[in-house]
C-alpha positions as CSV (number, residue, x, y, z in Angstrom):
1,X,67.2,150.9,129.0
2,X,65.2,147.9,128.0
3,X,61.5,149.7,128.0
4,X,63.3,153.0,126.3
5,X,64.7,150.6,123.3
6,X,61.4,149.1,123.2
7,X,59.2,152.6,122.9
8,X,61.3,153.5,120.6
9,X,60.4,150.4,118.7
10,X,57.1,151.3,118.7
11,X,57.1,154.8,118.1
12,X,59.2,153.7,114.8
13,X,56.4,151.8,113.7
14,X,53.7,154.0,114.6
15,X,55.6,156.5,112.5
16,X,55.9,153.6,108.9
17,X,51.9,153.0,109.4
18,X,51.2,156.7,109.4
19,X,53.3,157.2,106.6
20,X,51.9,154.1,104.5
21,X,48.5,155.8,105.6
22,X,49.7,159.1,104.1
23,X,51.2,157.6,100.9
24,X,48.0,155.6,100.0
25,X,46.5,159.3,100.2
26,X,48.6,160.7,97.7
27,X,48.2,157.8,95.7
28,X,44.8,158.0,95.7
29,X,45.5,161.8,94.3
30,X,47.9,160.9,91.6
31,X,44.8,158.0,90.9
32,X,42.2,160.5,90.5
33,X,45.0,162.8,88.2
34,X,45.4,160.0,85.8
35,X,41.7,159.3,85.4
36,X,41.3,163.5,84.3
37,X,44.3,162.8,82.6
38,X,42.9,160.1,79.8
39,X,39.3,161.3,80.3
40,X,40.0,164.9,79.1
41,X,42.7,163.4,76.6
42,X,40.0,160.8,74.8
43,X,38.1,163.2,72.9
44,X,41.4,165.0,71.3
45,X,42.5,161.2,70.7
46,X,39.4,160.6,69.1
47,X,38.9,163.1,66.8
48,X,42.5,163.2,65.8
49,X,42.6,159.7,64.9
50,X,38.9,159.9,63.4
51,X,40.8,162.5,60.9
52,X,43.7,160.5,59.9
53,X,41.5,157.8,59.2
54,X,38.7,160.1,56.9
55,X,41.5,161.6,54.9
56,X,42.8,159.2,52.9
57,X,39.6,158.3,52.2
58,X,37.9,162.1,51.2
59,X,41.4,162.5,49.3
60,X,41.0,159.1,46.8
61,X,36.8,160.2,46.4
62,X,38.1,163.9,45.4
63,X,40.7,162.1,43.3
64,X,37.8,159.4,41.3
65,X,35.9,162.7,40.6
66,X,38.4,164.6,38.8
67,X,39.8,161.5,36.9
68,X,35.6,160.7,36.0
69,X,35.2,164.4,34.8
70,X,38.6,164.8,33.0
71,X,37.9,161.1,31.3
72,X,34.8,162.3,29.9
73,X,32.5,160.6,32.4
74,X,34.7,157.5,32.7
75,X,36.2,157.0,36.2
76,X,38.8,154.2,36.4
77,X,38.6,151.6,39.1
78,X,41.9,150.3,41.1
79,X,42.0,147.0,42.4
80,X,40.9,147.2,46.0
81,X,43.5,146.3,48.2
82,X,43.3,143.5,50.4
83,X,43.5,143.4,54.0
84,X,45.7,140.5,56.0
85,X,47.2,140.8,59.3
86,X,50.6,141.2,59.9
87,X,52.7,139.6,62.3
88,X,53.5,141.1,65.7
89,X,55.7,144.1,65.1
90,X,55.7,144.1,61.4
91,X,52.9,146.5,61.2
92,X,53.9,150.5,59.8
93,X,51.7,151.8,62.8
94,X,53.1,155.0,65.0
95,X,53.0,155.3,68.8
96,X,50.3,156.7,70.4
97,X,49.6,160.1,71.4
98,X,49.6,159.0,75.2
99,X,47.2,159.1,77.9
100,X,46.3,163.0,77.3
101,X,46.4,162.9,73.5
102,X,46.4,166.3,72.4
103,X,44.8,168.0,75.3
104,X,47.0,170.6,76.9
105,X,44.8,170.2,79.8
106,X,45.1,166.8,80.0
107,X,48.7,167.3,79.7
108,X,48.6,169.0,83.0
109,X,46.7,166.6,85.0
110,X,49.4,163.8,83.9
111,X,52.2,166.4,85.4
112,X,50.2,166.5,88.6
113,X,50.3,162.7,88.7
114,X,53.5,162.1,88.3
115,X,54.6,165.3,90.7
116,X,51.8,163.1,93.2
117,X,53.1,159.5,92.3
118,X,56.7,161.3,93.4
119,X,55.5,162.6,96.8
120,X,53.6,159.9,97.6
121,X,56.7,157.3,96.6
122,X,58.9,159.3,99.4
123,X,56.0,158.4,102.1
124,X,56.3,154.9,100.7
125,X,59.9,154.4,101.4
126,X,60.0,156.8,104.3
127,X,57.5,153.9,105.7
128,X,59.2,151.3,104.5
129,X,62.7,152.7,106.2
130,X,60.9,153.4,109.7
131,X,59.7,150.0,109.5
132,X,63.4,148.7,109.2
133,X,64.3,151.1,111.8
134,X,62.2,150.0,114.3
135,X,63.2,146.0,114.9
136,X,67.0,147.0,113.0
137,X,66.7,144.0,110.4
138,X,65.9,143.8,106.9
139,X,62.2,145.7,106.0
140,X,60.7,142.2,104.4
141,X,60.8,139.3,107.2
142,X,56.9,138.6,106.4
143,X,54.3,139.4,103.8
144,X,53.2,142.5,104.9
145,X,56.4,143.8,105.0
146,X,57.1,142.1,101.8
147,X,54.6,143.5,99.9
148,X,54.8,147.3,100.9
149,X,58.4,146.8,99.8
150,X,57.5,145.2,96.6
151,X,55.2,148.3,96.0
152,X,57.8,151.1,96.7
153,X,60.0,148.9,94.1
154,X,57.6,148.8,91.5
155,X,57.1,153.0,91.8
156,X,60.9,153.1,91.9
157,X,61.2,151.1,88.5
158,X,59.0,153.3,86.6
159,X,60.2,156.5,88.2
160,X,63.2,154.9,86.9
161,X,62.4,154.4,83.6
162,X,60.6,158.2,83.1
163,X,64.0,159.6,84.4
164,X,65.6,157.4,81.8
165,X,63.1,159.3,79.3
166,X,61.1,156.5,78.4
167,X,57.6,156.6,76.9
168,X,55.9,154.7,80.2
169,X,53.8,157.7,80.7
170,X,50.8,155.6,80.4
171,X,52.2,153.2,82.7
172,X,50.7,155.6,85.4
173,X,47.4,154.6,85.9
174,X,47.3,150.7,85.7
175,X,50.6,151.5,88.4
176,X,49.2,153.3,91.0
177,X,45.5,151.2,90.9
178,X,48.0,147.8,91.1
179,X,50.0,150.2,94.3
180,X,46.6,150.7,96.1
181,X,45.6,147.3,95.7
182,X,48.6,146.0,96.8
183,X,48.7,148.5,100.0
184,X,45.2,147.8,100.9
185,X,45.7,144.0,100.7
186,X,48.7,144.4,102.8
187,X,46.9,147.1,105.3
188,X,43.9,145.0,105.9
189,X,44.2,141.1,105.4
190,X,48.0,141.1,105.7
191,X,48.9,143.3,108.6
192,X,51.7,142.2,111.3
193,X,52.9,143.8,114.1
194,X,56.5,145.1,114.1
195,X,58.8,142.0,115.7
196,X,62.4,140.3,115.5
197,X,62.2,137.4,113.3
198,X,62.4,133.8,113.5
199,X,66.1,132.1,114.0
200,X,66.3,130.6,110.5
201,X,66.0,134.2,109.1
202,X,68.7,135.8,110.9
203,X,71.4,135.5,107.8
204,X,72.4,138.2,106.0
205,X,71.0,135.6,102.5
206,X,67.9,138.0,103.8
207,X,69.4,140.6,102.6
208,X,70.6,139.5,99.5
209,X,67.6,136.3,98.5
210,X,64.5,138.7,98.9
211,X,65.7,142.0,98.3
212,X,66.6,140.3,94.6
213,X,63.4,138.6,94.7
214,X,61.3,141.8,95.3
215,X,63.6,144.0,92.4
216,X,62.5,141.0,89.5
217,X,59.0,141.1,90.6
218,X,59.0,144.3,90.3
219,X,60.2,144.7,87.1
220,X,58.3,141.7,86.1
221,X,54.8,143.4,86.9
222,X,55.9,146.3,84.6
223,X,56.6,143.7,81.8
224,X,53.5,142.0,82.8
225,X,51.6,145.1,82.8
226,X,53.4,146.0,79.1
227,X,52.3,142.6,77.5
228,X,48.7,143.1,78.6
229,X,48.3,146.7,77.1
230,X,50.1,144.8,74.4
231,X,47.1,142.4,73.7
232,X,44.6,145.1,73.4
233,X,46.6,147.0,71.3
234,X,47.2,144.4,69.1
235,X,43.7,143.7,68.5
236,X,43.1,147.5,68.0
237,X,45.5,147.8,65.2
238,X,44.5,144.5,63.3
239,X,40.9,145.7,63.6
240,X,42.2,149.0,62.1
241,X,43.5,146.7,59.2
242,X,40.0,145.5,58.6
243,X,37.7,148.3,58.9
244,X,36.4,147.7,62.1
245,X,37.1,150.5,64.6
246,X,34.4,153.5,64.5
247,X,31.7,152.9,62.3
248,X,32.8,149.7,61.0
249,X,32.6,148.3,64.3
250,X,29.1,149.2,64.9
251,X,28.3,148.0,61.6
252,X,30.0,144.7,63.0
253,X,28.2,144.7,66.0
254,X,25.3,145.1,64.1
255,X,25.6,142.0,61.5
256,X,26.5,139.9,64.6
257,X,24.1,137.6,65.5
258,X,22.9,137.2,68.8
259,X,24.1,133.6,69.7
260,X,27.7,134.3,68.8
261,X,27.9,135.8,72.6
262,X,31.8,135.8,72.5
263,X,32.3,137.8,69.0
264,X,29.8,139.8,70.3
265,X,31.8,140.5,73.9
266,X,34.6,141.4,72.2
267,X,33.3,143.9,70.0
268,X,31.6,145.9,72.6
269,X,35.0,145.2,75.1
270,X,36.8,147.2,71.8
271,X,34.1,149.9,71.9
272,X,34.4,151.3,74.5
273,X,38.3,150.3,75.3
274,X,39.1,151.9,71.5
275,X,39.7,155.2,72.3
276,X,42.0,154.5,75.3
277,X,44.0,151.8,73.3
278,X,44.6,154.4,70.4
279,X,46.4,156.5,72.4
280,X,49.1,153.8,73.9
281,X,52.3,153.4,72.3
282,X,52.0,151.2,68.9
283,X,51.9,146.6,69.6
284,X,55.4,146.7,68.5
285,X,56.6,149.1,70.5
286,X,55.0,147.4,73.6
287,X,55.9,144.0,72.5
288,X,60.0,144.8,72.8
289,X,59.8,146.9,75.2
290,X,58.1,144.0,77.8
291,X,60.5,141.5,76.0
292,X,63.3,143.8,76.8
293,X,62.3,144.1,80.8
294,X,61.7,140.4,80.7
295,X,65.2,139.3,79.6
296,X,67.0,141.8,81.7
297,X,65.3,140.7,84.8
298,X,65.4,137.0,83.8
299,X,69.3,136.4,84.9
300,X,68.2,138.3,88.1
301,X,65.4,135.7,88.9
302,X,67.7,132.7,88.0
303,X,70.1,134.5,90.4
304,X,67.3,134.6,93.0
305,X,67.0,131.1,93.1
306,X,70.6,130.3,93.2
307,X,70.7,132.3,96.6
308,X,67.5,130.6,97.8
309,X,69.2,127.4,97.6
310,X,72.5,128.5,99.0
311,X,70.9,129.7,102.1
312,X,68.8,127.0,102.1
313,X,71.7,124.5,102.8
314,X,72.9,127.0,105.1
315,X,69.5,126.8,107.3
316,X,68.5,123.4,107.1
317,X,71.6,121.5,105.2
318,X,70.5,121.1,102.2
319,X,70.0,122.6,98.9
320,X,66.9,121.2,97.1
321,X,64.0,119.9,99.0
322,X,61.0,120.2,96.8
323,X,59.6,122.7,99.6
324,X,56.6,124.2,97.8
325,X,58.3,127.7,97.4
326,X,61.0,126.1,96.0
327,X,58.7,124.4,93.4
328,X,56.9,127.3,92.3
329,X,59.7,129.5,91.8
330,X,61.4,127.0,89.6
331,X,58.3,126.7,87.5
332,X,58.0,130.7,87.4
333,X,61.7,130.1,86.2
334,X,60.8,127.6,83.5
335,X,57.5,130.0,82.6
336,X,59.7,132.7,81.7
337,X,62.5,130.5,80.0
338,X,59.8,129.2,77.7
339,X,58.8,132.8,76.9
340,X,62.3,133.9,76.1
341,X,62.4,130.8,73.6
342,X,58.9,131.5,72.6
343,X,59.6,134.9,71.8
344,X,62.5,134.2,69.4
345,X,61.0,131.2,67.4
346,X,59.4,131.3,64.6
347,X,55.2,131.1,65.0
348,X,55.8,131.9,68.7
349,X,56.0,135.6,68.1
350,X,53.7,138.2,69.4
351,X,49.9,136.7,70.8
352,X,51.3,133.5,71.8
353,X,54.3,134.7,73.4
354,X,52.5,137.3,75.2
355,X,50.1,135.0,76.8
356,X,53.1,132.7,77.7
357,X,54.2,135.7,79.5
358,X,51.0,136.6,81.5
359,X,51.0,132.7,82.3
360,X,54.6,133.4,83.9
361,X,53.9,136.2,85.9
362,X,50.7,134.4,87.2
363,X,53.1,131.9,88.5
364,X,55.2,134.5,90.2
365,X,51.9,135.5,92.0
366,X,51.0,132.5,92.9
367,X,54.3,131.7,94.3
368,X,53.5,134.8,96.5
369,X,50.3,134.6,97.4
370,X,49.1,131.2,97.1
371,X,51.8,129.1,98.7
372,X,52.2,131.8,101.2
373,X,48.6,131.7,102.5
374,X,47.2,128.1,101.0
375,X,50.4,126.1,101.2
376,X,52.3,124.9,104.5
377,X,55.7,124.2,104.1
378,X,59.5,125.4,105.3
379,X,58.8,129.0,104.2
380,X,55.7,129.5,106.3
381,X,57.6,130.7,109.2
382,X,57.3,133.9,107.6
383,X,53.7,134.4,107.8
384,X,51.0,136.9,106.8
């Protein structure tokens, strides 16, 4: 009965790697989608924003020529306006058009990616659940398992959030190239056979430490991901304000000297990243909507810690011992408290917030991977 347990262990998790295999297939699909989806959706972007920008501009010349002919030859100068930039979020821009602009086709393309992102996220968990199935414990005893959880989590959230009818759309592609990454890193460096797991982990604290751990990382990467997008959107619009996007930018790039190497960078980074960046929903909109996933999650990841530490006494009889894992997740806890206070101070707002954010999340990584891998200390038992 023993050996017949046993194969079916095995053939359990032969089945999760051929259906990870299968899911980093479609993924790849849905990938490619999303590429044909912006690609066929820049040139509509382009042109349509090219027009509201000409516009005002062929309307006021039309308007100094009929004032200069009906003044008998006088025309009547305004006061040119002047150009400042506004705070995060206090800008009168509009959203985006969205990855595919105002391309039907690359409308459909974006439908096949989310109809592929779909199929391949039931491989994903159907992987993850075989995997569970096949030593009967929790699917996250080590950092393989971990992070092809952690994956299937992060799809879930913005499946989630499209069902919810939110305008993540673009969300796609900079999710399933982080999914991929993430598989592949798992599939190759962080592989482990399918096993029971150490004494100290049989508690059902598994269940509830990680498993909370794994939903705020999740939707911490998609406020991550949000504040990042929100950065180069930010730039676009207060280069908008000043005149260079389009031709003012080349006419930027062109008074640029050649020793300011870093002004010069940036201004061929926002030429080609321009008509991409046009099409994402407006700084503003990104900047709550990250801020909004950040503070929801926040009380989660306090939570998370609170249950690390009560298991922790459980384990090994105490609640606090400065183990390294413990360390960083308390300064990914004070990251993101100093965001949250960051974000409602005055002069903290927008660009400086945001980059407090990325800091945070960098933390939560290297919480992950870095004392995982680099670091020895109580929470090594779990492995690679």
């Amino acid at each position: 009965m023993t050996s017949i347990a046993a194969a079916a262990n095995e053939n359990m998790a032969e089945i999760s790697n051929v259906l990870i295999y299968s899911a980093m297939a479609v993924y790849t699909l849905a990938f490619l989608a999303h590429i044909a989806e912006w690609v066929l959706g820049s040139r509509s972007a382009v042109g349509r924003t090219a027009a509201a920008l000409t516009a005002p501009q062929a309307a006021a010349a039309a308007a100094a020529g009929t004032a200069e002919r009906q003044g008998g030859g006088t025309a009547v100068l305004e006061r040119p306006k002047v150009v400042t930039r506004s705070g995060a979020g206090t800008r009168d821009v509009p959203d985006g058009p969205g990855a595919a602009g105002t391309s039907e086709k690359g409308d459909v393309y974006g439908r096949i990616a989310i109809s592929l992102t779909v199929l391949a996220f039931v491989l994903h968990a159907g992987s993850v659940l075989t995997r569970a199935l096949s030593v009967e414990r929790a699917p996250w005893g080590n950092m393989y398992e971990f992070s092809t959880t952690f994956g299937m989590t992060v799809v879930a959230v913005y499946l989630g959030l499209l069902v919810a009818k939110k305008n993540v759309r673009w969300l796609g592609l900079p999710l399933v190239t982080t999914i991929l990454l993430d598989l592949g890193l798992a599939l190759s460096v962080l592989y482990t056979d399918s096993d029971q797991l150490v004494p100290a982990l049989h508690s059902y604290w598994l269940w509830i430490h990680v498993s909370c751990a794994i939903i705020s990382g999740a939707a911490l990467w998609v406020g991550a991901c949000s504040t990042l997008m929100y950065l180069f959107r930010d730039g676009y619009e207060a280069r908008l304000e000043s005149g260079w996007t389009g031709r003012g930018l080349e006419r930027l790039l062109a008074e640029l000297p050649s020793n300011r190497r870093i002004a010069r960078f940036k201004a061929h980074l926002a030429k080609y990243t321009d008509g991409f960046v046009m099409r994402l929903p407006s700084a503003a909109s990104l900047d709550k909507f990250a801020y909004r996933i950040n503070a929801t999650v926040f009380p989660l990841w306090t939570f998370t810690i609170i249950a690390g530490a009560i298991w922790a006494e459980a384990a090994w009889g105490r609640y606090w011992g400065w183990d390294p894992k413990e360390v960083w997740s308390f300064i990914t806890w004070a990251a993101y408290a100093s965001y949250l206070h960051a974000r409602a101070t005055a002069g903290w707002k927008g660009r400086k917030a945001a980059y407090i954010a990325l800091a945070a999340f960098g933390c939560y990584l290297f919480n992950y991977y870095g004392v995982n891998i680099f670091v020895t200390g109580k929470h090594s038992y779990a492995g690679v």
